[in-house]
N, C-alpha and C positions, 0 to 999 in steps of 0.2 A: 504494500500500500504506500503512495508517494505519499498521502494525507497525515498531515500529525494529528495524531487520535485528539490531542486534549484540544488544538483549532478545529477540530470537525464538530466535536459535542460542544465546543462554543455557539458554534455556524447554528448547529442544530438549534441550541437553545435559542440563542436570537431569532433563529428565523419564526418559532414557533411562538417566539412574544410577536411579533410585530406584524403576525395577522388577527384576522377580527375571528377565530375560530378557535376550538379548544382542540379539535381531533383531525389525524391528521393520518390519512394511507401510505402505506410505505413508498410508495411513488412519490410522492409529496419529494420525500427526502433523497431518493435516488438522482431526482430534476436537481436538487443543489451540489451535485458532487457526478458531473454527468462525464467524468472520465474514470471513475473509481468503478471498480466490478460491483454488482448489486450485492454479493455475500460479504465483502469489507464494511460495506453501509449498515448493514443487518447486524455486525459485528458491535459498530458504535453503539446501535441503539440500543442492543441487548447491552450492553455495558451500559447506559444511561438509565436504562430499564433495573438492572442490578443495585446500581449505587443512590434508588428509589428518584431519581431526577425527575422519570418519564416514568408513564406506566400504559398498560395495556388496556384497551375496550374493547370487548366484544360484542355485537349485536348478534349473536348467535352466528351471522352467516361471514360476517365479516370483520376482522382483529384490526385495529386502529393504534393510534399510539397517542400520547395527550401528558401534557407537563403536567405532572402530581401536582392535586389539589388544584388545578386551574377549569372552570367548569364543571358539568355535571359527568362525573366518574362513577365507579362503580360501588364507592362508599357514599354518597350521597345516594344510591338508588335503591338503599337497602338489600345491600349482598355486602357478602364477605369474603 
């Protein structure tokens, strides 16, 4: 990976403050790193995902990704 991990989960985190949305498809984030292999990008996020920054949404059919505690997530919708 040419990307340095800790400027990519920067990138990531700003890019996800500075829209009007909480959730965001892995595509989203692939479009911001569009010379990096799609598996390096999944890399970041699951490590942003890990270190509780980002977390996961499901609507059953489809897996999102959303900066903990910004919006309506999966603790606010009563699950655990």
């Amino acid at each position: 990976m040419a990307l340095d991990v800790a400027e990519a989960k920067k990138a990531i985190l700003e890019f996800c403050a500075s829209k009007n949305k909480t959730k965001f498809y892995f595509n989203d984030f692939t479009k911001l790193f569009p010379d990096e292999k799609s598996r390096d990008v999944k890399k970041i996020l699951t490590a942003l995902v890990n270190e509780e920054a980002m977390e996961f949404w499901s609507s059953g059919s489809t897996t999102m990704y959303g900066v903990k505690g910004a919006g309506k997530q999966h603790a606010s919708e009563g699950e655990d």
